[in-house]
PQR file with spaces between the fields and no chain letter, atoms N, CA, C, O and H, PARSE charges and radii, in Angstrom:
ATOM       1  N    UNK     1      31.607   31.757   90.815 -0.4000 1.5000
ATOM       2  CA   UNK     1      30.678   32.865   90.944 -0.0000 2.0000
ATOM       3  C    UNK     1      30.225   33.301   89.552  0.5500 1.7000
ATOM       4  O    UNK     1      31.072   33.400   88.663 -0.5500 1.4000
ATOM       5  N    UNK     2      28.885   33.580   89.299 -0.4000 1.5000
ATOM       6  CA   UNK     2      28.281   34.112   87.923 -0.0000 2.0000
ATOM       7  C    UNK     2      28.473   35.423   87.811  0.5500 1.7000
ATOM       8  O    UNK     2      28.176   36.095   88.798 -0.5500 1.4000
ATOM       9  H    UNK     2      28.197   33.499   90.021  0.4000 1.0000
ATOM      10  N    UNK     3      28.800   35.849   87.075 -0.4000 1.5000
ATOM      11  CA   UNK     3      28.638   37.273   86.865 -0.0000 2.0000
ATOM      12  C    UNK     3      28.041   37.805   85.782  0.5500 1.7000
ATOM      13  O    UNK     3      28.480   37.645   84.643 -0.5500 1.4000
ATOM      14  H    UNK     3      29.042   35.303   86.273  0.4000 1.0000
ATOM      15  N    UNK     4      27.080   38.420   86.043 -0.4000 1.5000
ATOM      16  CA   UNK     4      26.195   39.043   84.964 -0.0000 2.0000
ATOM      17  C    UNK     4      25.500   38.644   84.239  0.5500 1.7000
ATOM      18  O    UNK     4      25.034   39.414   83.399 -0.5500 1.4000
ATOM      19  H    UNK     4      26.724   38.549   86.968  0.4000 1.0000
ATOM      20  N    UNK     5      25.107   37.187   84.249 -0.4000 1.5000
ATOM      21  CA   UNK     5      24.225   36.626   83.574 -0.0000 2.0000
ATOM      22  C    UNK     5      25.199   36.258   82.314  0.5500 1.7000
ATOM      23  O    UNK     5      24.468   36.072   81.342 -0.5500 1.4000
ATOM      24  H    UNK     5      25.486   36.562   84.931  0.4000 1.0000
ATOM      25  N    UNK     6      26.420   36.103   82.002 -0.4000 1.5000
ATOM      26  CA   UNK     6      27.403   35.664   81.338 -0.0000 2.0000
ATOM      27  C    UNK     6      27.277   34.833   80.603  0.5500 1.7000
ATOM      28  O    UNK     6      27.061   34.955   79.397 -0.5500 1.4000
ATOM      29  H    UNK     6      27.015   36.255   82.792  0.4000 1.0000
ATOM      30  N    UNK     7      27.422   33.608   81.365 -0.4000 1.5000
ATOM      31  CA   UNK     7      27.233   32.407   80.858 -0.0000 2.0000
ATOM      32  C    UNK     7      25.925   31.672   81.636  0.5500 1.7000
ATOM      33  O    UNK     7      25.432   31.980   82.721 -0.5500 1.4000
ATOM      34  H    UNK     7      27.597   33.509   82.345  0.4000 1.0000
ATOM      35  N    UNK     8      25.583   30.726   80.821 -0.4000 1.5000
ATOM      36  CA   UNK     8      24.413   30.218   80.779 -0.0000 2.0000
ATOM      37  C    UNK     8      24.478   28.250   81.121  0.5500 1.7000
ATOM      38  O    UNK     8      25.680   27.993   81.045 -0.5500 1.4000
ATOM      39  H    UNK     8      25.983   30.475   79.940  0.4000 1.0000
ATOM      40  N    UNK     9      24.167   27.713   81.248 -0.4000 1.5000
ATOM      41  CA   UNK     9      24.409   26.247   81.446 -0.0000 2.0000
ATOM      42  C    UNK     9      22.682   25.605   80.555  0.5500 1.7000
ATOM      43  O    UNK     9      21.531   25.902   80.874 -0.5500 1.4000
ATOM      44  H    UNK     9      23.192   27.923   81.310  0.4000 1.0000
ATOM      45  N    UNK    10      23.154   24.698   79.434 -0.4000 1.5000
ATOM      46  CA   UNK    10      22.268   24.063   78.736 -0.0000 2.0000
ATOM      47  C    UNK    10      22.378   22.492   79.352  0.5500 1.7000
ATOM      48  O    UNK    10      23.307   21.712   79.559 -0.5500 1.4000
ATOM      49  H    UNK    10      24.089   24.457   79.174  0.4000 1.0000
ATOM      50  N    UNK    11      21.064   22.464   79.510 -0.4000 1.5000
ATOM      51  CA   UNK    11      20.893   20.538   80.008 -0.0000 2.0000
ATOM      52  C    UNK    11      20.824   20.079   78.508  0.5500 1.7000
ATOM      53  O    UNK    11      20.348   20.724   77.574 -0.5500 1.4000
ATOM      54  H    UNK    11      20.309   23.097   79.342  0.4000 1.0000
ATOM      55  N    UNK    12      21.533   18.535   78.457 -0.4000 1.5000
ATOM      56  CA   UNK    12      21.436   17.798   77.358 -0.0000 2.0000
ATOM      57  C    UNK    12      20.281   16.838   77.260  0.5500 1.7000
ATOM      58  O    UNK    12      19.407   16.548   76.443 -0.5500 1.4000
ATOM      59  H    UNK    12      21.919   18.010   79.216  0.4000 1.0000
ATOM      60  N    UNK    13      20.750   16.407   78.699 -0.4000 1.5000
ATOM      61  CA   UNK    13      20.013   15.206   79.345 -0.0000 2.0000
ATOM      62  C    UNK    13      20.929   14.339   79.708  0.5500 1.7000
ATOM      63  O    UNK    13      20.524   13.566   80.576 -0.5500 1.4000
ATOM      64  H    UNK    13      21.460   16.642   79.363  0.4000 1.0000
ATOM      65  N    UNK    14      21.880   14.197   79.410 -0.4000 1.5000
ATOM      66  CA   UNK    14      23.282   13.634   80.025 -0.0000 2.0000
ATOM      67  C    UNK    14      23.968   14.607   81.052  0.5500 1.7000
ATOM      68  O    UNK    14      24.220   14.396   82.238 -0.5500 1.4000
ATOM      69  H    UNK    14      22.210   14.825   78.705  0.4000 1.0000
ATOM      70  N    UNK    15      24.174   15.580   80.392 -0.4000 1.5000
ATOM      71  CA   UNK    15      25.129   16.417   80.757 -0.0000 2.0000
ATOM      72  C    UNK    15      24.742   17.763   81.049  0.5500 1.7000
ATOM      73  O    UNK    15      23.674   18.036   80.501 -0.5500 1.4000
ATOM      74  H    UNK    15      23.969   15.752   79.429  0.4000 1.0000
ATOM      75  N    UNK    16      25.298   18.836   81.812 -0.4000 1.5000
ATOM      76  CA   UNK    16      25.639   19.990   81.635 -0.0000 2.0000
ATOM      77  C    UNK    16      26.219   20.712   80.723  0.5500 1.7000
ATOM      78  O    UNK    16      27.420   20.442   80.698 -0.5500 1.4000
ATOM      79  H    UNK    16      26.166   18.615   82.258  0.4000 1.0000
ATOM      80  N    UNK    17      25.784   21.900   79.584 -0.4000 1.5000
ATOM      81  CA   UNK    17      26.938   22.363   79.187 -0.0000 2.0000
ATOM      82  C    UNK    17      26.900   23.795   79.009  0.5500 1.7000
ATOM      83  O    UNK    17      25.933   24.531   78.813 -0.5500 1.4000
ATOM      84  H    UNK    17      24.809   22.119   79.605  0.4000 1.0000
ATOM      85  N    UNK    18      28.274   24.083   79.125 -0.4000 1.5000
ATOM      86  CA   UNK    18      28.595   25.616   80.185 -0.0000 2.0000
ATOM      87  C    UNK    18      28.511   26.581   78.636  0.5500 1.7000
ATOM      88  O    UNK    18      29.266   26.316   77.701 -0.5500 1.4000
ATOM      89  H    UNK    18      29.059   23.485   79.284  0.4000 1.0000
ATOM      90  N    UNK    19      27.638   27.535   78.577 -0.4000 1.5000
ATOM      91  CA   UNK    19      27.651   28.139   77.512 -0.0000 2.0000
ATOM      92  C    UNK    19      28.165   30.251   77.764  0.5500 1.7000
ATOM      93  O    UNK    19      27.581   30.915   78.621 -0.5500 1.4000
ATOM      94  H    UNK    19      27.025   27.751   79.337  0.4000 1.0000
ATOM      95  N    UNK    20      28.974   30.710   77.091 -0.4000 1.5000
ATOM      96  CA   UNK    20      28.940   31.827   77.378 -0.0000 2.0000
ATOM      97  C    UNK    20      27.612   32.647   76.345  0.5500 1.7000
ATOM      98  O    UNK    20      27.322   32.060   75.303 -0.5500 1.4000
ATOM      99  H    UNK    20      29.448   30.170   76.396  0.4000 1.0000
ATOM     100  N    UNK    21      26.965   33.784   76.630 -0.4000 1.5000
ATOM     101  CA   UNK    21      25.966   34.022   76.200 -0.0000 2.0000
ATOM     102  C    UNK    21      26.329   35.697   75.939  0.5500 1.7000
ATOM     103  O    UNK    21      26.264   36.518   76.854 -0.5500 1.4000
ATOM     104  H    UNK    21      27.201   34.261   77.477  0.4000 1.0000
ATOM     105  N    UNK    22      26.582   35.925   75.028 -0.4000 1.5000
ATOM     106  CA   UNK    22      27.217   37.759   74.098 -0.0000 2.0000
ATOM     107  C    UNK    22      25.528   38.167   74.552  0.5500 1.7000
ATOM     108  O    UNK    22      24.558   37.479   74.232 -0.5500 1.4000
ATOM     109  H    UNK    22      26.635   35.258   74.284  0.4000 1.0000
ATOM     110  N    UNK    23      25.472   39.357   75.307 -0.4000 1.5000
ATOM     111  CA   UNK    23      24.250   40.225   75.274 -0.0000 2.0000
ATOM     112  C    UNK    23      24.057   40.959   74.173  0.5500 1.7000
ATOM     113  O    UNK    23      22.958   40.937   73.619 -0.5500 1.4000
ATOM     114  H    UNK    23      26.260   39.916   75.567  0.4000 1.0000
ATOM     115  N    UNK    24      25.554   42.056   73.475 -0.4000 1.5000
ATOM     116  CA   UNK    24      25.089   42.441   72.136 -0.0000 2.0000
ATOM     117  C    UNK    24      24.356   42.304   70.721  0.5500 1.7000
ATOM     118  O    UNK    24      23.991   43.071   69.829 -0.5500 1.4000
ATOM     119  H    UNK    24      26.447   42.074   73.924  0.4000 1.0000
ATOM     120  N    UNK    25      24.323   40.643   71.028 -0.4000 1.5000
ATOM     121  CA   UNK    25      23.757   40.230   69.612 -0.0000 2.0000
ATOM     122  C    UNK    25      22.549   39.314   70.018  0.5500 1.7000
ATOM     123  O    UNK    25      22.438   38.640   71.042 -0.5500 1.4000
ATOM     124  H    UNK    25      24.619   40.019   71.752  0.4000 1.0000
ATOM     125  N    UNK    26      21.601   39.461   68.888 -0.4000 1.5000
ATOM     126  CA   UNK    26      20.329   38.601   68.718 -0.0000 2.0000
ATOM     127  C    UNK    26      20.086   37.036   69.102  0.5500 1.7000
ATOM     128  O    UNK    26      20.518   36.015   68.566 -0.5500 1.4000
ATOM     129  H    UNK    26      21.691   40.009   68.056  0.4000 1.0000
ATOM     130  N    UNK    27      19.254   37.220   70.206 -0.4000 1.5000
ATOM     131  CA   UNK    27      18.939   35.862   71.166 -0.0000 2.0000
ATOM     132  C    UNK    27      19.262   34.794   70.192  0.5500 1.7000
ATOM     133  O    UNK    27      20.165   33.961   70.267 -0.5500 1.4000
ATOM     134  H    UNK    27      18.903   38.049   70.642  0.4000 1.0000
ATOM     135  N    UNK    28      18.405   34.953   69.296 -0.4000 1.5000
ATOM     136  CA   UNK    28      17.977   33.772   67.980 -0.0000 2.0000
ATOM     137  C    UNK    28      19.391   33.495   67.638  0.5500 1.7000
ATOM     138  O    UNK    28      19.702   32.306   67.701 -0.5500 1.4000
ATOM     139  H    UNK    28      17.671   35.630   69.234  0.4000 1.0000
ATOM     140  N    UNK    29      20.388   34.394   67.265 -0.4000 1.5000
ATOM     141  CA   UNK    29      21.609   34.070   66.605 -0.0000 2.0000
ATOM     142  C    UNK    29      22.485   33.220   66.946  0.5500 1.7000
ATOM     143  O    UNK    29      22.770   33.232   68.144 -0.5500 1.4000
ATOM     144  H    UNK    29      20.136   35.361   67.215  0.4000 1.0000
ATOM     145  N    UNK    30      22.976   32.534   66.344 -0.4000 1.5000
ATOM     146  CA   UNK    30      24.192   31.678   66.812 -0.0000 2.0000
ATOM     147  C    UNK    30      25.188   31.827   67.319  0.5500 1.7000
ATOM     148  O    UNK    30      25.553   31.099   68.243 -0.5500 1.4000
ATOM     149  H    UNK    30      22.744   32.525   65.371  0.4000 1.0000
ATOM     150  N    UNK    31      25.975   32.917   66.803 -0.4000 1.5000
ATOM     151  CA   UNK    31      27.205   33.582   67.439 -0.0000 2.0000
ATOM     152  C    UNK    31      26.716   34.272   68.433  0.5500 1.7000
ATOM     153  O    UNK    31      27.490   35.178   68.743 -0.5500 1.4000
ATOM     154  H    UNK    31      25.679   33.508   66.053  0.4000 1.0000
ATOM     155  N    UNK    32      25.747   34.238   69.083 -0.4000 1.5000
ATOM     156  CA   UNK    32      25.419   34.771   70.350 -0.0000 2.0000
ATOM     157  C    UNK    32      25.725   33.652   71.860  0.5500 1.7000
ATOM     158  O    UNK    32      25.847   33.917   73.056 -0.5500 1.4000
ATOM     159  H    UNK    32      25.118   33.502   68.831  0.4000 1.0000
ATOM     160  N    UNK    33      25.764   32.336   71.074 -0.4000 1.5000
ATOM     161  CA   UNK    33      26.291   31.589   72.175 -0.0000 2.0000
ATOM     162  C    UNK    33      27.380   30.772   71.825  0.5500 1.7000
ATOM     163  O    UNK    33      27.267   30.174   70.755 -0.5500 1.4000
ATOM     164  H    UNK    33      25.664   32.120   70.103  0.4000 1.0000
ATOM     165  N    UNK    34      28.473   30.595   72.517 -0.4000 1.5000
ATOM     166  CA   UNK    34      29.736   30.161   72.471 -0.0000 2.0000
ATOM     167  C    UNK    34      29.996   28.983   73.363  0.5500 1.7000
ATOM     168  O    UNK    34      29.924   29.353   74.535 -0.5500 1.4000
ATOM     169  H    UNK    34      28.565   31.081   73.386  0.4000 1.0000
ATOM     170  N    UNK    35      30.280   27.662   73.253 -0.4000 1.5000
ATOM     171  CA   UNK    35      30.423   26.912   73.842 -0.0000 2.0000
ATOM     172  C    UNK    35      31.836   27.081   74.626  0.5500 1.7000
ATOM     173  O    UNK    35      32.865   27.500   74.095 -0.5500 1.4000
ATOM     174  H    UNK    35      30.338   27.361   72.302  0.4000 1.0000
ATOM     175  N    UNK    36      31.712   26.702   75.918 -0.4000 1.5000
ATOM     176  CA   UNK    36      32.955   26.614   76.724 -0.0000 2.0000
ATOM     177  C    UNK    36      33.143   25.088   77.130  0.5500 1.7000
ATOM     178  O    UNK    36      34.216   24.581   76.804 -0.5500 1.4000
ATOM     179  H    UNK    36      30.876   26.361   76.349  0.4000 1.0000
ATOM     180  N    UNK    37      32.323   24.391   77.727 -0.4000 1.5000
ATOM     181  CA   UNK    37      32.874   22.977   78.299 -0.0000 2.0000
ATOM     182  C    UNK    37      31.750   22.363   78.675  0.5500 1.7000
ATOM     183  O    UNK    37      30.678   22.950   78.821 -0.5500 1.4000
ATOM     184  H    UNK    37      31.451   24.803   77.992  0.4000 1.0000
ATOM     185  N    UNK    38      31.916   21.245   78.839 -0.4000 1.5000
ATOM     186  CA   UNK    38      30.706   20.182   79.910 -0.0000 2.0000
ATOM     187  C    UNK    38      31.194   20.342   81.025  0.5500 1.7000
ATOM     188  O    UNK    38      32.336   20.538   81.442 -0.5500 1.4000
ATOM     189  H    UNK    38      32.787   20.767   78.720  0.4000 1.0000
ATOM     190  N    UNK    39      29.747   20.191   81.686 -0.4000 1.5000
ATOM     191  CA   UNK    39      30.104   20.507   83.218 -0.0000 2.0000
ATOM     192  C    UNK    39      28.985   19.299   84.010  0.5500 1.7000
ATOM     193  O    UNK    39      27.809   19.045   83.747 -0.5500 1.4000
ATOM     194  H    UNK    39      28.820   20.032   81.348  0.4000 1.0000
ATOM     195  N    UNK    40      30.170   18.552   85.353 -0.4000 1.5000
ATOM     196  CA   UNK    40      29.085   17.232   85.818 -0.0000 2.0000
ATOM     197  C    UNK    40      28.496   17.694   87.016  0.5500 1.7000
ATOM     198  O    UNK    40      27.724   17.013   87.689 -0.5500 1.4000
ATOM     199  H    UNK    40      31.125   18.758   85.567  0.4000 1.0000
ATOM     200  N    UNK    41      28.750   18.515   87.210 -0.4000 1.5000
ATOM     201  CA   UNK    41      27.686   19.223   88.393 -0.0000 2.0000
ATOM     202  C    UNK    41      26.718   20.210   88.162  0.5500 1.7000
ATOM     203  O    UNK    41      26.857   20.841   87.114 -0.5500 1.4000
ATOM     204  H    UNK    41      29.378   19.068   86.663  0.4000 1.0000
ATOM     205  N    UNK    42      26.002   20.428   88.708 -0.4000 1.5000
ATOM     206  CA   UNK    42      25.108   21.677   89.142 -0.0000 2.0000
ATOM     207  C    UNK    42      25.046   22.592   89.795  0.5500 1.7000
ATOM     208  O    UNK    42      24.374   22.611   90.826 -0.5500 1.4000
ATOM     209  H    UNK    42      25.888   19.915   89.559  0.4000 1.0000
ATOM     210  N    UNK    43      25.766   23.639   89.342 -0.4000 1.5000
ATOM     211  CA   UNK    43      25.945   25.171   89.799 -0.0000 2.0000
ATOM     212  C    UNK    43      24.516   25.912   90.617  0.5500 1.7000
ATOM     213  O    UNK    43      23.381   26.108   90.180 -0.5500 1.4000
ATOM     214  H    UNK    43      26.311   23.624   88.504  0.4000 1.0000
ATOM     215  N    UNK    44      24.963   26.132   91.608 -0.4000 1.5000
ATOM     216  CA   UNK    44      24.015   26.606   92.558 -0.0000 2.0000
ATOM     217  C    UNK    44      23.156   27.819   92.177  0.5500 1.7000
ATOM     218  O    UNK    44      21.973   27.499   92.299 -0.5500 1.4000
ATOM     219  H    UNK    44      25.884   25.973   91.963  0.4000 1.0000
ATOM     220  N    UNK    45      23.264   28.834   91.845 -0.4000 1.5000
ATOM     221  CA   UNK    45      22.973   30.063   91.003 -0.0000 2.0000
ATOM     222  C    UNK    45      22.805   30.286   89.678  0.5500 1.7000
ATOM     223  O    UNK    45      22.483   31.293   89.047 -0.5500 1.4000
ATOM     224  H    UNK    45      24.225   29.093   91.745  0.4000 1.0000
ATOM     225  N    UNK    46      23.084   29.147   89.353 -0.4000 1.5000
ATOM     226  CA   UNK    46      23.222   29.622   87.998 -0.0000 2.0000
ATOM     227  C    UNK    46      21.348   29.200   87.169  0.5500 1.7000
ATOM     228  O    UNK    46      20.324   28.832   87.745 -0.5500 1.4000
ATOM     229  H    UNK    46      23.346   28.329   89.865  0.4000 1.0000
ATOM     230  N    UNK    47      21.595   29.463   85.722 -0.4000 1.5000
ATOM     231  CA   UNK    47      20.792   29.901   84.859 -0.0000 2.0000
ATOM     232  C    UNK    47      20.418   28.332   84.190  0.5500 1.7000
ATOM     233  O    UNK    47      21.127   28.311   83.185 -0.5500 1.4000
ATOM     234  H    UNK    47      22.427   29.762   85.254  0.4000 1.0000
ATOM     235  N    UNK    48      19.775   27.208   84.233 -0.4000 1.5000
ATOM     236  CA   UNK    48      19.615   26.129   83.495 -0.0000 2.0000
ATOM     237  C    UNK    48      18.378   26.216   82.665  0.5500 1.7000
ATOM     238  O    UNK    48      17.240   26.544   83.004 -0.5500 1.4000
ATOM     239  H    UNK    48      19.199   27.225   85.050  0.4000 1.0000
ATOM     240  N    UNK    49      19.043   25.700   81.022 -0.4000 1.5000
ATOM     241  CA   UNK    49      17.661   25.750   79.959 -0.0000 2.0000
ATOM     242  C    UNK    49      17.790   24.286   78.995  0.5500 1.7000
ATOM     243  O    UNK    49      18.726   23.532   78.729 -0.5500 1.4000
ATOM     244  H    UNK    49      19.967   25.433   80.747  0.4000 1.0000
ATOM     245  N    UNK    50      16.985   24.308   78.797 -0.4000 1.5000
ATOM     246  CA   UNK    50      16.536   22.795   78.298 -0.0000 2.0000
ATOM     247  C    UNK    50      17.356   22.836   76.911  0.5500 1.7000
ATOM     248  O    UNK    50      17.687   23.941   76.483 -0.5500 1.4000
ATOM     249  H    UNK    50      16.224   24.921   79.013  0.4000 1.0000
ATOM     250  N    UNK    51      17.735   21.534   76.106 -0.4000 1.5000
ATOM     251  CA   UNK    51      18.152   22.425   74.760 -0.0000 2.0000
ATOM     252  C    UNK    51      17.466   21.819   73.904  0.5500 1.7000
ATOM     253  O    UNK    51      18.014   21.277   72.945 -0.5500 1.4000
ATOM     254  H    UNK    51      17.466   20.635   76.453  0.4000 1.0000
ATOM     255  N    UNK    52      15.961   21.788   74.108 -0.4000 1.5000
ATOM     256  CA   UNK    52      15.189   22.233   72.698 -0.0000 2.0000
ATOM     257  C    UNK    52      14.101   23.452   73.566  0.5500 1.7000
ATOM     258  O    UNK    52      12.896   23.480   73.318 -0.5500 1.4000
ATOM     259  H    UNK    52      15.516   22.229   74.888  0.4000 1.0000
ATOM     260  N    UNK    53      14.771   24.439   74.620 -0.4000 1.5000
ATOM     261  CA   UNK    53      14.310   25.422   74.449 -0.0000 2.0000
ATOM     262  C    UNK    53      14.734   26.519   73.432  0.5500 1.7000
ATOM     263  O    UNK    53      14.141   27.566   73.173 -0.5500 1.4000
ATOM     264  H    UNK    53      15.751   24.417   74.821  0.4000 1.0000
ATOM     265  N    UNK    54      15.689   26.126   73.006 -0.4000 1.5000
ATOM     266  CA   UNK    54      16.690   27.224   72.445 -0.0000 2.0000
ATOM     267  C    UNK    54      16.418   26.790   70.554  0.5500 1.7000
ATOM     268  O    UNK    54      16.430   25.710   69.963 -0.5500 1.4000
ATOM     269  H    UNK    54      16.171   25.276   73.216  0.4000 1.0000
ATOM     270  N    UNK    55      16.238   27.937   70.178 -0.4000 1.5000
ATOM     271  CA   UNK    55      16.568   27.755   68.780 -0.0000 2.0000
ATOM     272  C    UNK    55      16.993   27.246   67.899  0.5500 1.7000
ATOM     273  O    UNK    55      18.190   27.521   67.819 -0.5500 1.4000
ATOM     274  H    UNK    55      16.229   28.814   70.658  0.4000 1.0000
ATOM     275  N    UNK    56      16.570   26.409   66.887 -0.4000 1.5000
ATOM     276  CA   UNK    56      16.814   25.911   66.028 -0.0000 2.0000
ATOM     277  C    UNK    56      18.217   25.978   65.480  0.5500 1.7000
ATOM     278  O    UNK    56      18.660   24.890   65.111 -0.5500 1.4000
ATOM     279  H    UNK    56      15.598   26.186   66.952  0.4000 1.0000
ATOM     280  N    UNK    57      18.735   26.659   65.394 -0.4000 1.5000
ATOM     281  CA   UNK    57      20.278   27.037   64.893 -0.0000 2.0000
ATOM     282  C    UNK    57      21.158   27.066   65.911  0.5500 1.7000
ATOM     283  O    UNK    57      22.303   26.785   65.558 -0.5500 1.4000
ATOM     284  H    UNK    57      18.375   27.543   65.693  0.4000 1.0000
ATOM     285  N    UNK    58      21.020   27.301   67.015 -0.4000 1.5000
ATOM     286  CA   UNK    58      21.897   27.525   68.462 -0.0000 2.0000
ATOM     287  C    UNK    58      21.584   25.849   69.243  0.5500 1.7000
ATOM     288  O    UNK    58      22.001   25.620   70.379 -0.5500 1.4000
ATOM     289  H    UNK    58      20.089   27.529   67.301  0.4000 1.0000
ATOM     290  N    UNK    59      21.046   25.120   68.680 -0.4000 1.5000
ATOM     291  CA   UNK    59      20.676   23.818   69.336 -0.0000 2.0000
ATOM     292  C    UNK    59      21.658   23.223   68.255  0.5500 1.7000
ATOM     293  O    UNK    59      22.064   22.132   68.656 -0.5500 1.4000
ATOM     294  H    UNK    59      20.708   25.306   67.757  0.4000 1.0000
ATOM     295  N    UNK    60      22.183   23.557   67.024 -0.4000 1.5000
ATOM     296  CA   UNK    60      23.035   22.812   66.585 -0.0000 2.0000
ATOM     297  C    UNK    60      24.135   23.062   66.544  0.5500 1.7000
ATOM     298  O    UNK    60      25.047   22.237   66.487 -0.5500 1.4000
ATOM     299  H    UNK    60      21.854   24.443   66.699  0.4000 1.0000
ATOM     300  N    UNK    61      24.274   24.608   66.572 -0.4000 1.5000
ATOM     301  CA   UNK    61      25.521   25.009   66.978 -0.0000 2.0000
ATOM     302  C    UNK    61      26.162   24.281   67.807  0.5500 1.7000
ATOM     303  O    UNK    61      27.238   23.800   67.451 -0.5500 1.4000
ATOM     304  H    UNK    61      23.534   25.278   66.619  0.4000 1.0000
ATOM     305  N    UNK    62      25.541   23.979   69.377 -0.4000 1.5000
ATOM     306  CA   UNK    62      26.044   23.402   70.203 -0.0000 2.0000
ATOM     307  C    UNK    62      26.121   21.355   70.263  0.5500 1.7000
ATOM     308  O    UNK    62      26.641   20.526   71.010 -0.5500 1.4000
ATOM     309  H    UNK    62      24.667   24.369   69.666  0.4000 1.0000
ATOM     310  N    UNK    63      25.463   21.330   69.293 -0.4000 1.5000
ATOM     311  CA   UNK    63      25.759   19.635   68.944 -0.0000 2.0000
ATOM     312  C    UNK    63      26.964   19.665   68.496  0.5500 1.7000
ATOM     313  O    UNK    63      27.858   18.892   68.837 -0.5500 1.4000
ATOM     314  H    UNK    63      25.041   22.003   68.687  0.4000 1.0000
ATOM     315  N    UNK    64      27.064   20.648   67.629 -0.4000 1.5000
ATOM     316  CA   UNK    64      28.343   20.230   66.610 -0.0000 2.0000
ATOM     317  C    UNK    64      29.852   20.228   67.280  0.5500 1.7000
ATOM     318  O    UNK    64      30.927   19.706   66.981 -0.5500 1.4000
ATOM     319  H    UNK    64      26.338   21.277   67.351  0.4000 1.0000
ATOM     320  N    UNK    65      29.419   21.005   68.245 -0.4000 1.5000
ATOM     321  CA   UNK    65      30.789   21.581   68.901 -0.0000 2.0000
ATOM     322  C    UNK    65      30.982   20.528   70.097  0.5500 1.7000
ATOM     323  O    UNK    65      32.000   20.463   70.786 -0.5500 1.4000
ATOM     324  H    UNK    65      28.547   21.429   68.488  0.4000 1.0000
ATOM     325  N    UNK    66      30.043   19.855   70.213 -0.4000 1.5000
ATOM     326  CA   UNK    66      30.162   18.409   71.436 -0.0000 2.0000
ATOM     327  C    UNK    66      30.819   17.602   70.307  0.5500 1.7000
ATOM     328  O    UNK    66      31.171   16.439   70.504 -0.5500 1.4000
ATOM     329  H    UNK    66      29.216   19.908   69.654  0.4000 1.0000
């Protein structure tokens, strides 16, 4: 179950990956998203974004951490 718009799920193109998403801090920022895991399914409710929708700095954040 999602709660609150929490976490977020980024497509790679391979994969799913399960991102938690801090509301307090600036979209753009990096420490605003926190990687949690890959995920091989598709969550029914949930929130999917491309990842070169996402920012320049938060698109590598999350390379690095794969």
């Amino acid at each position: 179950m999602l709660k609150h718009k929490k976490y977020l799920y980024v497509d790679s193109g391979k994969y799913l990956i399960k991102v938690r998403k801090l509301k307090n801090k600036d979209e753009n920022s990096p420490d605003t998203y926190i990687v949690i895991s890959k995920v091989v399914r598709k969550p029914r409710n949930a929130e999917i974004k491309k990842l070169d929708d996402l920012p320049i700095e938060v698109k590598d954040k999350i390379m690095k951490s794969l």
